[in-house]
Steps between C-alpha positions, in 0.01 A plus 500: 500500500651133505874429356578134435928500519703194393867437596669168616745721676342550839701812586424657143126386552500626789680871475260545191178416703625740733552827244183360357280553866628796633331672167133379609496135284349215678800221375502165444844280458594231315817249456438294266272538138213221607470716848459770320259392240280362815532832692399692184163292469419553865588855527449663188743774478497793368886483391758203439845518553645185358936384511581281197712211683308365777460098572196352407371717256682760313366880461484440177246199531315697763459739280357358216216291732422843649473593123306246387206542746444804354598708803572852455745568817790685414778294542918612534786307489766534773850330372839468522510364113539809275532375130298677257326165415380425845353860519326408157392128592332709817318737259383201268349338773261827649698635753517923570841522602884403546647584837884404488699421828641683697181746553431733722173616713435788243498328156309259685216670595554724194397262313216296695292868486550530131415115446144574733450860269477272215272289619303744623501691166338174355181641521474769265383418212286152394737508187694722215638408142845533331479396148266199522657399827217521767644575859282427807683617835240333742542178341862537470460411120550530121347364174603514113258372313404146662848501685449572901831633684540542866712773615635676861371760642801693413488427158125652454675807695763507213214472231249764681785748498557437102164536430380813701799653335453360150748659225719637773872364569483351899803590658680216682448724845120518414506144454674459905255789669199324321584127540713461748485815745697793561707351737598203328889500451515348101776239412539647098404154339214454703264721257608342194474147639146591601382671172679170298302233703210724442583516114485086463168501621300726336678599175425286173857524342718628750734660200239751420342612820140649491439563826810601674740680308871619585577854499887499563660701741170545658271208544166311323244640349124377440381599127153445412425328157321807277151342363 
């Protein structure tokens, strides 16, 4: 499988192309956003690893071009910037994951496998509903009514695993061994960042949520509508 990895630190870029090829990935490595966005066209990768601040073009702008030609690679984020509203601008724009620097080799890969699971676990079914919200995994895809909203591959894992367990409180640990891997090492906002990104785009009134609900001191719930 093919990794696309961005840095415009050639030591970083190249330490994580090296973790990144001893586990089997064919890699390729960019410095700057526009070589990346040219590599990604002629390689098509499986994976993207993108920094925020490079020259050129941004990871955020790289992003949302990726985005925007409907491509459904996975794609992380590997930076140094750590607010709360980068994370969320990140998630906003269709990427899988927030990798904060320093990072090692095993939260790394870690989290590459568990992006590629999801993808792979696209598959399965054409399409499921949740309260007039039609999901459909392959297409990476919702609709309310006339209303079309694209969503991550992790976010149909979130929704999958609310609906096969419809009525049932999902623990926050289900939540990381389903949809992000059991040996992903959590930072304790990242769940609730996820699930409120999640929330703006498919709820109708985000006060009264129909879809995901909040069970507290254990996690969200899905609760069908009774006909």
């Amino acid at each position: 499988m093919k990794v696309l990895v961005t840095d415009d630190d050639p030591l970083t870029l190249d330490a994580l192309a090296t973790c990144i090829e001893a586990e089997g990935f064919e890699v390729f490595k960019a410095e700057n956003g526009l070589e990346a966005l040219e590599l990604w066209q002629e390689s098509s990768p499986d994976l993207v690893c993108l920094d925020i601040m490079m020259p050129k073009c941004n990871g955020y702008e790289v992003c949302k071009t990726i985005r925007e030609k409907d491509s459904k690679v996975p794609i992380l984020f590997l930076s140094a910037k750590s607010e709360e509203s980068d994370l969320i601008a990140g998630l906003d724009l269709g990427a899988d994951d927030f990798i904060r620097k320093p990072f090692n080799r095993g939260e790394v890969m870690a989290r590459i496998r568990a992006a590629l699971r999801r993808s792979a676990h696209l598959h399965e079914p054409d399409h499921f509903e949740m309260n007039e919200l039609l999901v459909s995994p392959q297409k990476l895809l919702a609709e309310h009514g006339e209303a079309k909203i694209d969503l991550t591959p992790r976010e149909v894992s979130m929704l999958k695993l609310l609906y096969d367990r419809a009525g049932v409180p999902v623990s926050r640990d289900t939540f990381w061994d389903h949809c992000w891997g059991m040996d992903y090492f959590p930072d304790s906002r990242t769940l609730d960042q996820h699930i409120f990104t999640l929330r703006k785009k498919i709820e109708q009134d985000l006060g009264c949520s129909r879809i995901i609900g909040t069970v507290r001191g254990v996690g969200y719930r899905y609760s069908p509508d009774q006909s």
